[in-house]
C-alpha positions in Angstrom: -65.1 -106.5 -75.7 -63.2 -106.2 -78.3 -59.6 -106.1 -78.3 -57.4 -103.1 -78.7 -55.4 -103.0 -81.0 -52.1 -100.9 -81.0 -51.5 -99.2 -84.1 -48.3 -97.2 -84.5 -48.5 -93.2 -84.1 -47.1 -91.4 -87.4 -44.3 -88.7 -86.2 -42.9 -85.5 -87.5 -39.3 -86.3 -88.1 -37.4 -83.9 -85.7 -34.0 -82.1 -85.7 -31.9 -83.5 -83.1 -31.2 -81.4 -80.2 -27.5 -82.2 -80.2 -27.0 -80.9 -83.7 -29.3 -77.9 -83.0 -26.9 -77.4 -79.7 -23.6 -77.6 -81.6 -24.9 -75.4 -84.3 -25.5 -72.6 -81.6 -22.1 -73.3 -79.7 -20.4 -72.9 -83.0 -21.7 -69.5 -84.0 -21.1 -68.0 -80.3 -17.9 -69.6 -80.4 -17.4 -67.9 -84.3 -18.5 -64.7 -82.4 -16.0 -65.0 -79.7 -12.9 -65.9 -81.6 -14.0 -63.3 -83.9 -13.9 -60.1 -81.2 -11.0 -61.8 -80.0 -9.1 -61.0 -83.2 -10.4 -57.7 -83.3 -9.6 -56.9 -79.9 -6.3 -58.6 -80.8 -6.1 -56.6 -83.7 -6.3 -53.0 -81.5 -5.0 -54.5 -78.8 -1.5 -53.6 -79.4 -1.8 -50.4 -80.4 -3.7 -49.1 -77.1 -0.6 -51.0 -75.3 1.5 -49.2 -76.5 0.1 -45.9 -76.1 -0.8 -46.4 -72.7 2.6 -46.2 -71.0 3.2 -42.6 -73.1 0.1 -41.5 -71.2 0.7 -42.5 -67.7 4.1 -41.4 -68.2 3.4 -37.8 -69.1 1.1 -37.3 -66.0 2.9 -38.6 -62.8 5.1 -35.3 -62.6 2.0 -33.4 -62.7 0.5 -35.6 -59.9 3.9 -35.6 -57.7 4.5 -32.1 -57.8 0.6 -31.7 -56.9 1.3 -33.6 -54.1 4.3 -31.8 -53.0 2.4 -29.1 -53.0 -0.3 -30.0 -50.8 2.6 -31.2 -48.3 4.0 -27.9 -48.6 0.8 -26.3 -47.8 0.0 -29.2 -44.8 3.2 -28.9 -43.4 3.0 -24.6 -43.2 -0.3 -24.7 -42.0 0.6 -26.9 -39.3 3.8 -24.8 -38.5 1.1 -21.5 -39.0 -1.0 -23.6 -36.0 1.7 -24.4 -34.3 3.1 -20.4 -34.0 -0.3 -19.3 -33.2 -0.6 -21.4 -30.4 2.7 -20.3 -29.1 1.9 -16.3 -28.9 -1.4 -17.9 -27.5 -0.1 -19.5 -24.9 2.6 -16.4 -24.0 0.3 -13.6 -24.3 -2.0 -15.6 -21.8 1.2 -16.0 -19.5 2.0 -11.9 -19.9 -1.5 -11.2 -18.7 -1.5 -14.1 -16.0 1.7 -12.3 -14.9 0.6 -8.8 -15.4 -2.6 -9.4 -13.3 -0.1 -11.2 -10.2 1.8 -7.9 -10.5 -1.4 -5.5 -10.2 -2.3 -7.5 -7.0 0.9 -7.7 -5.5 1.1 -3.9 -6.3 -2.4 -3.4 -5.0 -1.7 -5.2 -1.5 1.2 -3.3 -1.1 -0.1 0.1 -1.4 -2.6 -1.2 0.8 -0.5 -2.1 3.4 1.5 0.7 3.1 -1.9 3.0 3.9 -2.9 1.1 6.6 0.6 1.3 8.2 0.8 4.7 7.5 -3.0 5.2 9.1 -1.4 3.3 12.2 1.0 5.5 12.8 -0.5 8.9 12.2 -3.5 7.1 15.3 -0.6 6.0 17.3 0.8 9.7 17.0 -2.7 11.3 17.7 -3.1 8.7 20.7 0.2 9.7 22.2 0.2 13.7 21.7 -3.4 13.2 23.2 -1.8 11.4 26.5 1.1 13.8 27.0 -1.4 16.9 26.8 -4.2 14.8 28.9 -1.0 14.1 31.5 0.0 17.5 31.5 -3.2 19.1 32.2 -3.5 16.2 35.0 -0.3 17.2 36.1 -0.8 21.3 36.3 -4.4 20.2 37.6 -2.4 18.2 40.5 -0.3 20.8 41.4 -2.8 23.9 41.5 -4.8 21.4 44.0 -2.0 20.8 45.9 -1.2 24.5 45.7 -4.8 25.6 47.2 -4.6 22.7 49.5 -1.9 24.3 51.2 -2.3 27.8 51.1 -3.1 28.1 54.5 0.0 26.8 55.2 2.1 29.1 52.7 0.8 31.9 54.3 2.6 31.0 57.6 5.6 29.0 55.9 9.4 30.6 57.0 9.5 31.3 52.8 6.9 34.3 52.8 8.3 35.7 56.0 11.5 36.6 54.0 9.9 38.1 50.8 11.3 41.3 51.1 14.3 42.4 49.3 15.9 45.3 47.4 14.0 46.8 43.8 15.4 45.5 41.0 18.4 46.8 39.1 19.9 46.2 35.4 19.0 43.2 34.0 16.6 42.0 36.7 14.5 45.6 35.6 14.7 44.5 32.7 13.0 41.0 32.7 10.5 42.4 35.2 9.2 45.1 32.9 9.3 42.3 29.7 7.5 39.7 32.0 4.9 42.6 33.2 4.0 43.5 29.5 3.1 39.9 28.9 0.1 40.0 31.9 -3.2 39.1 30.5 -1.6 37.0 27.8 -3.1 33.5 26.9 -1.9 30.1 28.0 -1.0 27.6 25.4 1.0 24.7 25.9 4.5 25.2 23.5 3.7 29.0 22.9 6.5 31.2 22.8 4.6 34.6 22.3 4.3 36.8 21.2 0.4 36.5 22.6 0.4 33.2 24.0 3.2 31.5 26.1 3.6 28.2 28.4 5.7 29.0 31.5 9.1 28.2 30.6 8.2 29.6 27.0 7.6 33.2 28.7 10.5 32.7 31.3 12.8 31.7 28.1 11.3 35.0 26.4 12.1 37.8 29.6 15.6 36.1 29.6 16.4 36.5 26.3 15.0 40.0 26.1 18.3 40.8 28.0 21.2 38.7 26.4 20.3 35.5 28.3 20.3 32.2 26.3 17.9 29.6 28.6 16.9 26.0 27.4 13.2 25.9 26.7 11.8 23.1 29.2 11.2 24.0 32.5 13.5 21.1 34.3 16.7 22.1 31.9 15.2 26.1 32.8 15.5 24.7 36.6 19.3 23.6 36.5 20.6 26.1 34.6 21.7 28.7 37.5 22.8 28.6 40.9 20.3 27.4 43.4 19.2 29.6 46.2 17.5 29.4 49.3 13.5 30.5 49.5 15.0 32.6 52.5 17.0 34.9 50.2 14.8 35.7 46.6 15.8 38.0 44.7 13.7 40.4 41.8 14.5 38.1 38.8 15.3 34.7 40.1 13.3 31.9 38.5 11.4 29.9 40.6 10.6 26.2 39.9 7.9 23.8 41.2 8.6 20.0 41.3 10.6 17.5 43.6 14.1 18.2 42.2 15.6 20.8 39.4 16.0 18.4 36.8 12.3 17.4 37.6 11.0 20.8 37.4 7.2 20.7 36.1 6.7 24.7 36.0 8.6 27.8 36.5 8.0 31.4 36.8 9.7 35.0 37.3 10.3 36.2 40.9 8.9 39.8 40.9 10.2 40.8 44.4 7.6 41.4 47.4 6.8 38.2 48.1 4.7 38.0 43.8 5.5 36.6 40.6 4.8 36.7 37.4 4.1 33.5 35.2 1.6 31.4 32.4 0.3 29.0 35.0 -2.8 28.0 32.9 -5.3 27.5 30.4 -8.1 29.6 32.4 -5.6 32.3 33.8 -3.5 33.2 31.1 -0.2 35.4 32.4 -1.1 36.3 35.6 1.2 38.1 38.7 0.1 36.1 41.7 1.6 35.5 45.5 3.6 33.5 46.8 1.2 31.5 49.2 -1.4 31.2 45.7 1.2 28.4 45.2 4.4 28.2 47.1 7.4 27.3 44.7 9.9 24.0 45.7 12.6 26.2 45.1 14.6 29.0 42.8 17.3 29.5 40.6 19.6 32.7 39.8 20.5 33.2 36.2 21.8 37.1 36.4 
């Protein structure tokens, strides 16, 4: 083998990097210090006319914002109203509505009261006119019950007595003209009577001022005796004067004449048809 010899290797002689490296730092540094004047150059110029241009526009940006305060602040005041009459018209309708219900229950009860009381006035006139007819019912029963008796009572054996004269004429022939009229409880003629009604009427018809209820009709004379009747007296049925339930007209002959009821009208009956409790003399 043989030996190897080591020859030296011809080289291109190169640039150093270091120069080449300082050569390019010094032209971007040339580049930068150049700008550099020519911004320094301008530079003072645009400083100085920067401060005339902000100055000229803050007034214009503070009354802009003044503005829009302005406008902020009366919108929320606008807001702030509306929500108000809001708020009271929903409290005059609350309030209105209250006062058509209260209204509404009033009326209400004032109806139904007012219902009550015309029932409770039907109800009542209904029991008085259901008691009287219960009451004239009682006393014609007690009447036919003792008819019998009537007949042979000491009051029919003294029926007799003189004819009428003056006055007592008078209400006769006023009571007589009445016959065959109807019965209604409260009439007062002229074509329907109740008892004292007619008895009030005959009285009258001659001068005579009577009450109009048969108990006041009762106690208005002087009493007298069954035993000594008279054409004219007024007879009474009941326990005492003041009690008096019916009355009628003493016709003379042992009759009279009187509205005793719904189904008879006016009627001139005896004395035993229903024997009186006593009598009265008014003339």
């Amino acid at each position: 083998m043989s030996p190897i010899r080591y020859r030296g290797r011809h080289r291109k002689p190169r640039t150093s990097r270091t120069v080449g490296l300082r050569l390019i730092r010094g032209g971007v540094l040339s580049g930068v210090v150049g700008t550099v004047a020519v911004t320094g150059t301008a530079g003072p110029a645009s400083a100085t006319e920067q401060p005339a241009e902000s100055t000229g526009e803050l007034p214009v940006v503070s009354a802009a914002l003044a503005t829009s305060s302005a406008r902020a602040a009366q919108a929320t005041e606008d807001l702030a109203t509306h929500t108000e009459q809001q708020r009271a018209l929903a409290w005059a309708q609350e309030r209105a509505i209250v006062a058509a219900q209260r209204e509404a229950a009033e009326q209400r009860e004032a109806a139904e009261q007012r219902a009550a009381e015309e029932a409770a006035a039907r109800r009542a006139a209904e029991e008085a006119a259901r008691a009287e007819a219960e009451e004239r019912a009682a006393a014609e029963e007690a009447a036919n019950e003792s008819a019998a008796e009537s007949a042979n009572s000491p009051e029919v054996s003294t029926l007799s007595a003189p004819a009428p004269s003056g006055g007592a004429a008078a209400v006769l022939d006023f009571a007589r003209s009445q016959l065959g009229d109807a019965y209604v409880m409260g009439g007062t003629g002229p074509d329907s009577w109740d008892c004292s009604g007619l008895v009030q009427a005959a009285f009258q018809y001659v001068g005579v001022s009577l009450p109009r209820v048969s108990g006041d009709q009762a106690a208005a004379g002087t009493q007298v005796s069954l035993d000594a009747l008279q054409p004219g007296d007024i007879l009474w049925w009941g326990s005492s004067p003041g009690s008096a339930y019916h009355v009628a007209i003493y016709t003379g002959n042992g009759t009279f004449i009187g509205a005793q009821n719904a189904s008879t009208g006016v009627v001139e009956r005896d004395l035993s048809y229903d024997a009186p409790s006593g009598a009265v003399r008014v003339l």
